[in-house]
Backbone as ProteinMPNN parsed JSONL, in Angstrom:
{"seq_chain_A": "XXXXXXXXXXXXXXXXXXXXXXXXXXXXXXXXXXXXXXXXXXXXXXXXXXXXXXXXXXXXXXXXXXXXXXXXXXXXXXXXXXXXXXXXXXXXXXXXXXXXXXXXXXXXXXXXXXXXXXXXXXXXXXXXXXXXXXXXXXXXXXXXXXXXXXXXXXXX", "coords_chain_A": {"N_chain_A": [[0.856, -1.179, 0.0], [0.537, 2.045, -0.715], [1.8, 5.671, -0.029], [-0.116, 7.208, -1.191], [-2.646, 6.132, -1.314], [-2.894, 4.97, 1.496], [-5.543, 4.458, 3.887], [-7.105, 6.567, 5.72], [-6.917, 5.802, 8.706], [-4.426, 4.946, 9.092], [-2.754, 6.582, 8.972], [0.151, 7.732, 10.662], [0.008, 9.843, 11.987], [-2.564, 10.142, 12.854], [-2.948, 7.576, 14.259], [-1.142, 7.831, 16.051], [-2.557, 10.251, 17.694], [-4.805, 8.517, 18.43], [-3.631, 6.492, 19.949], [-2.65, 8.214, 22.086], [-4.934, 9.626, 23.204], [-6.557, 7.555, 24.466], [-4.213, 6.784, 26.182], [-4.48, 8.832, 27.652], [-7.257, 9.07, 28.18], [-7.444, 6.401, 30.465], [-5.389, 7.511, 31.896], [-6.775, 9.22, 32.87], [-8.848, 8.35, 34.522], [-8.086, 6.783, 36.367], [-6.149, 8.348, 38.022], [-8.535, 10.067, 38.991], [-9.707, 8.092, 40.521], [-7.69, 7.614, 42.256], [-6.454, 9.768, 43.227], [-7.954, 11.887, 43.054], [-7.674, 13.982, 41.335], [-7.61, 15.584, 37.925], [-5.736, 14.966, 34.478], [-4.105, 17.167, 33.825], [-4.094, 18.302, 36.679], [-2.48, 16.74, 37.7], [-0.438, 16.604, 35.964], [0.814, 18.881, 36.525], [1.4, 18.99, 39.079], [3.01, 16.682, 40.035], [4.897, 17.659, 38.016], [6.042, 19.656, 39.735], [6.556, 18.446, 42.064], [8.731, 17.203, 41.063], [10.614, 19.142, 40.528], [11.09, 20.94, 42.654], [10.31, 24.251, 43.566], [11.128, 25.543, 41.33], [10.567, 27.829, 38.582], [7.188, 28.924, 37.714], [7.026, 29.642, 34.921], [8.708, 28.21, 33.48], [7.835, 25.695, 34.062], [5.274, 26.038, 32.58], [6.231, 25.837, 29.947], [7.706, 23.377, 29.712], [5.843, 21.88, 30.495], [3.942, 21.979, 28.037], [1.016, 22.935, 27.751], [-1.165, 24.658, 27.111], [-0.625, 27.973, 27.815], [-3.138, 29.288, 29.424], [-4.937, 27.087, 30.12], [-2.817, 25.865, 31.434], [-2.502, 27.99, 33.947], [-4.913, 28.209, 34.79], [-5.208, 25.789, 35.815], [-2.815, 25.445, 37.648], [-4.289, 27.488, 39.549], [-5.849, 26.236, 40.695], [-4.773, 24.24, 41.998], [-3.369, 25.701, 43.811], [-6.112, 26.995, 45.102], [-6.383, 24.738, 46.35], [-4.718, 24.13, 48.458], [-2.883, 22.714, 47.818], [-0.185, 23.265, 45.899], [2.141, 25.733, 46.941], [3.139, 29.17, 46.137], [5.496, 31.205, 45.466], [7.471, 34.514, 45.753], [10.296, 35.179, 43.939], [12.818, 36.027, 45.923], [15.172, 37.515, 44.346], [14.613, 38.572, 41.741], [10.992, 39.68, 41.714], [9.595, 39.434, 39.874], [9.56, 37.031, 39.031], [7.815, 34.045, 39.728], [7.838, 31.324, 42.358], [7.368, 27.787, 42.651], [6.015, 25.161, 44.691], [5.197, 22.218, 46.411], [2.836, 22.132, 48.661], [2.578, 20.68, 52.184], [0.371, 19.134, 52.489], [0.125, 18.417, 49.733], [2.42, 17.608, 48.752], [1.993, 14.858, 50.708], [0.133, 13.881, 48.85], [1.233, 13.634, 46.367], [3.203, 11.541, 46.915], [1.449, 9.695, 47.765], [0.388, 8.938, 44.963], [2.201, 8.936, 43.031], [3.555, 6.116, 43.121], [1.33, 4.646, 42.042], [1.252, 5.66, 39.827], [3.682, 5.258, 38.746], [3.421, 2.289, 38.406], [1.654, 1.956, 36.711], [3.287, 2.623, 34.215], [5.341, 0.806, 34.255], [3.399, -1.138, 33.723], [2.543, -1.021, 31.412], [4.881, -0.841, 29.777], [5.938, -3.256, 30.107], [4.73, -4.498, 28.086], [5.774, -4.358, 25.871], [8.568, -5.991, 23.857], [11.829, -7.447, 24.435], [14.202, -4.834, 23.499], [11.886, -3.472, 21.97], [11.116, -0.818, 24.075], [13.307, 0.757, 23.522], [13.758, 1.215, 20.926], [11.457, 1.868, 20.17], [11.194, 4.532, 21.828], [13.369, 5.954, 20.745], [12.256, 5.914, 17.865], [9.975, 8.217, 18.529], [11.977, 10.199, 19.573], [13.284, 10.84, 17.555], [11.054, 11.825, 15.979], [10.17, 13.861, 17.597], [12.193, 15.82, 17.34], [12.715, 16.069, 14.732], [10.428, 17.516, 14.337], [10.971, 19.4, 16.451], [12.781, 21.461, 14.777], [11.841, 21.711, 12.254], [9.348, 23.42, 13.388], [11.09, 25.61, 14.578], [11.641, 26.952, 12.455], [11.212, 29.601, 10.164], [8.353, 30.027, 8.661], [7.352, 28.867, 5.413], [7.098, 30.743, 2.681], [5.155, 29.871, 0.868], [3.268, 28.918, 1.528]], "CA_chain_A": [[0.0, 0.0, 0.0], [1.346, 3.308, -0.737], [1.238, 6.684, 1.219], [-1.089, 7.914, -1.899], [-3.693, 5.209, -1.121], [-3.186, 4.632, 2.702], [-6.409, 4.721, 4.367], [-6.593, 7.746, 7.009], [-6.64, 5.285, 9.71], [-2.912, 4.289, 8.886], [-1.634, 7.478, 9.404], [0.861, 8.015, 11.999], [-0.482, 10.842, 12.864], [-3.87, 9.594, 13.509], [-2.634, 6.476, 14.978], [-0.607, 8.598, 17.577], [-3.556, 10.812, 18.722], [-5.497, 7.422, 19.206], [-3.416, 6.051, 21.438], [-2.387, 9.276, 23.043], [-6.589, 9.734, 23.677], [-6.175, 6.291, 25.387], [-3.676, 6.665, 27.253], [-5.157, 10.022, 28.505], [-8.561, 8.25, 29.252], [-6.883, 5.502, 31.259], [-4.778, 7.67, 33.502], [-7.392, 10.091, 33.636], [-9.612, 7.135, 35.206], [-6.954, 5.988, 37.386], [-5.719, 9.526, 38.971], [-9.961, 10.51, 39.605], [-9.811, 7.147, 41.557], [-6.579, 6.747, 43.543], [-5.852, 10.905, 44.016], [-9.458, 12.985, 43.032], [-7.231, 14.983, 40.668], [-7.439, 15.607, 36.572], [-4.633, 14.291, 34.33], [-3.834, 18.521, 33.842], [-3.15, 18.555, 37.52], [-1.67, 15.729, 37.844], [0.933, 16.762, 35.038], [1.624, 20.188, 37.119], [1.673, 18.267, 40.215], [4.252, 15.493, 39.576], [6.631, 18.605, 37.614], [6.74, 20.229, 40.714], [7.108, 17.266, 42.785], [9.895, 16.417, 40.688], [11.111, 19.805, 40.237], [10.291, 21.654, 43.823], [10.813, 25.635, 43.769], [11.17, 25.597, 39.778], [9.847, 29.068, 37.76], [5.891, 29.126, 37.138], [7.076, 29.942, 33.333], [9.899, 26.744, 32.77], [7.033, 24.673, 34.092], [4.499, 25.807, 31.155], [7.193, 25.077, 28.673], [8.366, 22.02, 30.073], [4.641, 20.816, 30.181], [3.743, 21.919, 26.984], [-0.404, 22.63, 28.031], [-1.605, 25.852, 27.1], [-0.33, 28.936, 29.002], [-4.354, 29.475, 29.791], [-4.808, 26.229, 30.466], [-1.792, 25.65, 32.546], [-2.673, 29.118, 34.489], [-6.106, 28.03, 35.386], [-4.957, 24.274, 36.723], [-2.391, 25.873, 38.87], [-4.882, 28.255, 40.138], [-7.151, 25.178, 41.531], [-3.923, 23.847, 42.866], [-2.989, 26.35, 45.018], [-6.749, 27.554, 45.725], [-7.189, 23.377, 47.358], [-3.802, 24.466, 49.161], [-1.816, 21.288, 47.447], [0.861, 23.813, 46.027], [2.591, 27.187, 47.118], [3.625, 30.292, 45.018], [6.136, 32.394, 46.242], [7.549, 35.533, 44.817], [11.606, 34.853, 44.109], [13.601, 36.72, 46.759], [16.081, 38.394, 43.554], [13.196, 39.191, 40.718], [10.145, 39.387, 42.276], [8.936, 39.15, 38.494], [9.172, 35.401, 38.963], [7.142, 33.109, 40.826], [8.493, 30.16, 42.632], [6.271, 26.843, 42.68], [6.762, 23.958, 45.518], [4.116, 21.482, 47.039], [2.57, 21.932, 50.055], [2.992, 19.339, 52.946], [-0.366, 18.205, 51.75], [-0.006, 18.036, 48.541], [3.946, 16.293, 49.051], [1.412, 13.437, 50.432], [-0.834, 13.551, 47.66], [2.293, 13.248, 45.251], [4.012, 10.286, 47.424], [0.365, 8.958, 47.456], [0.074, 9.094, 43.867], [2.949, 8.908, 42.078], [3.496, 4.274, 42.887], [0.25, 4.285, 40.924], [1.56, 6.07, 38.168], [4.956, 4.121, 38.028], [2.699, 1.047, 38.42], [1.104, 2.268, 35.116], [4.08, 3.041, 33.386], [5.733, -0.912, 34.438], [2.432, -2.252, 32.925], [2.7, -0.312, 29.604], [6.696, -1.291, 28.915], [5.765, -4.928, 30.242], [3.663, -4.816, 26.513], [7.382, -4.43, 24.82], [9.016, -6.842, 23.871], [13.346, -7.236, 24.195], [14.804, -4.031, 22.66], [11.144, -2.647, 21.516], [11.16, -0.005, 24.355], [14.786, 1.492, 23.492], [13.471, 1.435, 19.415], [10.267, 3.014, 19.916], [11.755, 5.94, 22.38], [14.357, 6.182, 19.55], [11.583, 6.594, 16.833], [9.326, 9.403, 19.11], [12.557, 10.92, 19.783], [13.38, 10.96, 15.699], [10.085, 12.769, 15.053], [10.371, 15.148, 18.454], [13.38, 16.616, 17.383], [12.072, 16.604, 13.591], [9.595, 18.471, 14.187], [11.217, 20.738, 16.525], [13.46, 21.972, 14.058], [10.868, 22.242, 11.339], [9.012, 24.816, 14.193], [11.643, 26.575, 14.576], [12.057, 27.673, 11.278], [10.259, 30.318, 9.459], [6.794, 29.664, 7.549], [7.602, 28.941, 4.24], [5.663, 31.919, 2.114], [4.43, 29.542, -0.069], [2.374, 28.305, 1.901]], "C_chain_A": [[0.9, 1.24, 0.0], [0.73, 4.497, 0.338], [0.185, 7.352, -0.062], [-2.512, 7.445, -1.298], [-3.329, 4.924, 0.178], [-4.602, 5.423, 3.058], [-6.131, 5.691, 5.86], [-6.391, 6.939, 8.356], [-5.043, 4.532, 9.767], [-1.909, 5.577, 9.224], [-1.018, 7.671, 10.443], [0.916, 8.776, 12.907], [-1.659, 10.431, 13.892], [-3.367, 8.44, 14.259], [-2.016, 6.812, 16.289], [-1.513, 9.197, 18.597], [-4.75, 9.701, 18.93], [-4.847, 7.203, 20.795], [-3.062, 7.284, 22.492], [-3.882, 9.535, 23.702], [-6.412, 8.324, 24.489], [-5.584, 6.716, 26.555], [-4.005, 7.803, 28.374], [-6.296, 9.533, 29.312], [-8.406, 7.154, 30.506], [-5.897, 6.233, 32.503], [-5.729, 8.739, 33.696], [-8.237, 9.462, 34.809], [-9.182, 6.714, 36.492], [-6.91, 7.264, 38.419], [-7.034, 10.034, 39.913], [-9.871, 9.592, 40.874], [-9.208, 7.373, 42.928], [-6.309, 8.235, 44.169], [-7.307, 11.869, 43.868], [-8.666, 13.667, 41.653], [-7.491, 14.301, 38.545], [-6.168, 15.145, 36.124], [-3.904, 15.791, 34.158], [-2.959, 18.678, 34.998], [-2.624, 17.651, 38.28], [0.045, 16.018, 37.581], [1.465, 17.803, 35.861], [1.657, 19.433, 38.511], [2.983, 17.639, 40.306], [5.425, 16.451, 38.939], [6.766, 19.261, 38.68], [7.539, 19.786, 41.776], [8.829, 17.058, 42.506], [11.19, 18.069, 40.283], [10.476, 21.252, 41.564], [11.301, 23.018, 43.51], [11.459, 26.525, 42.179], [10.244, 26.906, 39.489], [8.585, 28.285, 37.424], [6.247, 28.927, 35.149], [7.789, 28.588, 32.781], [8.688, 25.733, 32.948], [5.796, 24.613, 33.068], [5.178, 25.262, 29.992], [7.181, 24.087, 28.982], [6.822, 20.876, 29.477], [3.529, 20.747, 29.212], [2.245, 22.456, 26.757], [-0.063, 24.055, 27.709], [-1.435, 27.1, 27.859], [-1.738, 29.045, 29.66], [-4.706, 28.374, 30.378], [-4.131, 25.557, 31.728], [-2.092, 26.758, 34.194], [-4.002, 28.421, 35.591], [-6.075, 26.461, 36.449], [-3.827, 24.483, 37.836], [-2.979, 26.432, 39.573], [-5.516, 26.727, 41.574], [-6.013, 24.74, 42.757], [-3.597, 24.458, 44.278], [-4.332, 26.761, 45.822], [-7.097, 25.882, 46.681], [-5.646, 23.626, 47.873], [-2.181, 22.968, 48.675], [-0.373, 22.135, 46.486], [0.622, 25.602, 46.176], [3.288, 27.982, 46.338], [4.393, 31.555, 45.472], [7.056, 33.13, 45.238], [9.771, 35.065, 45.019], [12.29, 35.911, 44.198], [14.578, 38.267, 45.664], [15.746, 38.598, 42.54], [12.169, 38.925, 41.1], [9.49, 39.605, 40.962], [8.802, 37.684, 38.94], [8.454, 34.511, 40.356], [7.463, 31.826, 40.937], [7.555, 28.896, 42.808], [7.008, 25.693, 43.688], [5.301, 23.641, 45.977], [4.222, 21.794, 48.309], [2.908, 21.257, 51.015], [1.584, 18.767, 52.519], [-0.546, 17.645, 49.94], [2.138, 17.599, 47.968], [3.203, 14.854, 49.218], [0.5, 13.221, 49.4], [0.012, 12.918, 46.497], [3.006, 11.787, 45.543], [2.908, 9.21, 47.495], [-0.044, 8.362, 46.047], [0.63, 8.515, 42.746], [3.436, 7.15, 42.333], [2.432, 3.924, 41.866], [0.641, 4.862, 39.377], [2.561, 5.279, 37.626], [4.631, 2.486, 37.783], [2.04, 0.796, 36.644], [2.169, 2.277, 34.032], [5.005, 1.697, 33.187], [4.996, -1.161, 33.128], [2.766, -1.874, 31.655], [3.855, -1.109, 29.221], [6.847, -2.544, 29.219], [5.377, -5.578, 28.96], [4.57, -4.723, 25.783], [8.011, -5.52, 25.307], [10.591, -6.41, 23.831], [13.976, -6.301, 22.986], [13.334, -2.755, 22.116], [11.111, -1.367, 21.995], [12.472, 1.445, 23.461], [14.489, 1.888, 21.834], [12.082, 2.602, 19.641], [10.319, 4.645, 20.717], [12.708, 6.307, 21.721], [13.335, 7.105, 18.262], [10.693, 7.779, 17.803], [10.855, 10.789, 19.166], [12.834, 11.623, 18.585], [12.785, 12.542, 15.098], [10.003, 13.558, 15.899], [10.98, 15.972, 17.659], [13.096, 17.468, 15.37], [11.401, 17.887, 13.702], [9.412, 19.78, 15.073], [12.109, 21.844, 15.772], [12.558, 22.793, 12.906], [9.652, 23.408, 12.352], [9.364, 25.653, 14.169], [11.965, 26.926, 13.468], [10.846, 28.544, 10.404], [9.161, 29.477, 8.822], [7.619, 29.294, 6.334], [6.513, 29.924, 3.642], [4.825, 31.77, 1.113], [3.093, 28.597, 0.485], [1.863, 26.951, 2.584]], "O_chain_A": [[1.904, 1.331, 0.708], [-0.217, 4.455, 1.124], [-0.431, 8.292, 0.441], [-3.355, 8.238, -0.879], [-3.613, 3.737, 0.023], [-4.857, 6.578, 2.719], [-5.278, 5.557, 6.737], [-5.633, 7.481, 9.16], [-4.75, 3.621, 10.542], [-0.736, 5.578, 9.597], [-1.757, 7.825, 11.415], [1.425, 8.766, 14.028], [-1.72, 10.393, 15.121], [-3.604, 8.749, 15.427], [-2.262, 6.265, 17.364], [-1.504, 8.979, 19.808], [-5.682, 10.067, 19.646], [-5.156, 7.458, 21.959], [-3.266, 7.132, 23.696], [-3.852, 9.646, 24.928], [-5.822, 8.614, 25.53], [-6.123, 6.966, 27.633], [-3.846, 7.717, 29.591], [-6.426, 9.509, 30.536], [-9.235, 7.127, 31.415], [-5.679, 5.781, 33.627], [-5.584, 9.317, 34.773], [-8.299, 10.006, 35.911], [-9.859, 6.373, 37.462], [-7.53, 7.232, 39.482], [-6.928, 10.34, 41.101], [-9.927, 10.04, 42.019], [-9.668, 7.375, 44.07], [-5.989, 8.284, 45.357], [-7.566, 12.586, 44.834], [-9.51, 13.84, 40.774], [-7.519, 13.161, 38.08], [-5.347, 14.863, 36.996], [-2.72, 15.602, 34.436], [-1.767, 18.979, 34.953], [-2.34, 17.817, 39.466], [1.083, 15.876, 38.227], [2.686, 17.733, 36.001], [2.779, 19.79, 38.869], [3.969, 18.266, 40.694], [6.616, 16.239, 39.167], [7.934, 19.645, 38.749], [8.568, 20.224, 42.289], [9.769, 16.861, 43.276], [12.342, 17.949, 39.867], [9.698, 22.18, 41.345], [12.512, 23.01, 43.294], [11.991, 27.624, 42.022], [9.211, 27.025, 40.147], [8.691, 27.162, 36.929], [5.681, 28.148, 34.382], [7.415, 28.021, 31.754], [8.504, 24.935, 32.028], [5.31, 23.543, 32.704], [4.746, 24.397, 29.23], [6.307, 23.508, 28.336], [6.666, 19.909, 28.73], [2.554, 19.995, 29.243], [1.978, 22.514, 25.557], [1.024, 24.582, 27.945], [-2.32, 27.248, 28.701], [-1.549, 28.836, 30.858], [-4.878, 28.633, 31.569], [-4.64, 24.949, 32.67], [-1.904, 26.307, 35.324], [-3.959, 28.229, 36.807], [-6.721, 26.193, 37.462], [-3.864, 23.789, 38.852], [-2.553, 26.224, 40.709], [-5.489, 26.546, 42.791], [-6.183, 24.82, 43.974], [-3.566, 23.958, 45.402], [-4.176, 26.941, 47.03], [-7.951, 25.871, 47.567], [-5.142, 22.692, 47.249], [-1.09, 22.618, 49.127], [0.601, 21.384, 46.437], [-0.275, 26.382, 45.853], [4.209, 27.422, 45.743], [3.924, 32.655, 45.763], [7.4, 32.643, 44.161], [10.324, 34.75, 46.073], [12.535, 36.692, 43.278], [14.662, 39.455, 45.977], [16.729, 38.981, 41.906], [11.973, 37.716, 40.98], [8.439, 40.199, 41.203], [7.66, 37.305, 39.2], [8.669, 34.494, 41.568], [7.457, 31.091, 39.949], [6.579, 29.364, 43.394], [8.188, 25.356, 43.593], [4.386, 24.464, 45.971], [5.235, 21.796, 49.008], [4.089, 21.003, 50.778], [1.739, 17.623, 52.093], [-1.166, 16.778, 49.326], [2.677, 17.415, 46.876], [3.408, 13.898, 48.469], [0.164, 12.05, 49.219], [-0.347, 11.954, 45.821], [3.323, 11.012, 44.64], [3.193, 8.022, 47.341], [-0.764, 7.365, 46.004], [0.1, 7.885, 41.831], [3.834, 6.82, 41.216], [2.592, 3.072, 40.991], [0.349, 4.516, 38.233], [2.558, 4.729, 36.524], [5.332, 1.673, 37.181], [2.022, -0.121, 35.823], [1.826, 1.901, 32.911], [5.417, 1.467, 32.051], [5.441, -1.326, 31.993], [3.337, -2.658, 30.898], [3.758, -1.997, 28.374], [7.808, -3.133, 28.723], [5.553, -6.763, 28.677], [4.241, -5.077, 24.65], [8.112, -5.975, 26.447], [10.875, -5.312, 23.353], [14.224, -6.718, 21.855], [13.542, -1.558, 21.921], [11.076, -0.475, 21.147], [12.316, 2.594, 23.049], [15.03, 2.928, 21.46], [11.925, 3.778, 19.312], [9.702, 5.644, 20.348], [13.122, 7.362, 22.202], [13.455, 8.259, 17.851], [11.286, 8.757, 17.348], [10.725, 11.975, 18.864], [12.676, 12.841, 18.502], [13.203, 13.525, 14.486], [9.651, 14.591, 15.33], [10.335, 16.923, 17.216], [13.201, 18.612, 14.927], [11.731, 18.995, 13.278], [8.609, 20.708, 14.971], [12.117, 23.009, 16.17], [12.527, 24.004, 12.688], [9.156, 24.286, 11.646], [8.714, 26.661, 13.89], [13.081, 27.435, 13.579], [9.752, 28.072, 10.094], [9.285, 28.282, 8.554], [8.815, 29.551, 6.479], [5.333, 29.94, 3.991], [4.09, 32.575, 0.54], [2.281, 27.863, -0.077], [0.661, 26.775, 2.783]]}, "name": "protein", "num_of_chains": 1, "seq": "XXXXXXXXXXXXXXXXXXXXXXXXXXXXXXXXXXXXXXXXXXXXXXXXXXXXXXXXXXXXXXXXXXXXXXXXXXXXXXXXXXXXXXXXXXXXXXXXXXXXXXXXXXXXXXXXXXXXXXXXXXXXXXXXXXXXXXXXXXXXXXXXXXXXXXXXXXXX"}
C-alpha cells in the first residue's frame, strides 16, 4: 500500500492521537480514583514534585499545556492548598512553585500508581522494543522541533 492510497486510519499521525486519547482516558480514570485529581493537575503536580521551587514559566514550557490552560490548573492547585507560590527573593517578576505538605502526600500517594502504570505499559514491549520506539518518538520530536523553529515557508 502506498502513502497515496493509505487509508486515514494508517496514518501516523492519527494512529498517535489514538493512542495518546487512550492513554489520557486511562490515567485520567486511574488519577480521579486513587488521588481525586485531573490528568492537567496531575501533570503540574508530579513537575513540581519532581522539580520543587522551579519558575511558574519553565514549568508551562516544560509541560507543553496551554499557558491558559496551565494558568487556570495551577490556580485550583494552590486555591485546594496542594501547592505554594512564592515571589523569588532576587526578581520578584518570577514566581516560585513547591508542594505543600499536603499536597507532598498527595504526590508520594500518587505517584506508585503512576509508576505502576508506566511498568504495565513497557511490560507490553518486547526485548529491545522499548529502546526502538523511544528512539523513533525521539526521531520525530526533534524533527519536528526543528521544522518549528524555522520560518513559515511563504508559499504556503
Amino acid at each position: 500500500m502506498s502513502e497515496e492510497t493509505a487509508p486515514v486510519h494508517r496514518f501516523l499521525t492519527y494512529r498517535l492521537a489514538r493512542v495518546q486519547s487512550k492513554l489520557n482516558a486511562q490515567a485520567s480514570k486511574l488519577l480521579r480514583a486513587k488521588a481525586g485529581l485531573s490528568l492537567a493537575q496531575w501533570r503540574i503536580l508530579s513537575l513540581i514534585g519532581g522539580n520543587p521551587g522551579t519558575r511558574a514559566t519553565d514549568l508551562t514550557r516544560i509541560s507543553t499545556m496551554d499557558k491558559g490552560q496551565f494558568s487556570r490548573k495551577l490556580k485550583t492547585l494552590v486555591d485546594d492548598r496542594l501547592v505554594v507560590v512564592s515571589v523569588d527573593p532576587q526578581d520578584h517578576r518570577i514566581l516560585r512553585l513547591r508542594l505543600s505538605d499536603s499536597g507532598q502526600v498527595l504526590y508520594d500517594r500518587t505517584l506508585p500508581h503512576m509508576r505502576k502504570r508506566q511498568a504495565d505499559l513497557k511490560a507490553l514491549l518486547g526485548p529491545g522494543e522499548e529502546e526502538a520506539f523511544l528512539g523513533v518518538l525521539d526521531k520525530i520530536e526533534q524533527t519536528l522541533e526543528r521544522d518549528l523553529s524555522r520560518p513559515a515557508d511563504a508559499s504556503g
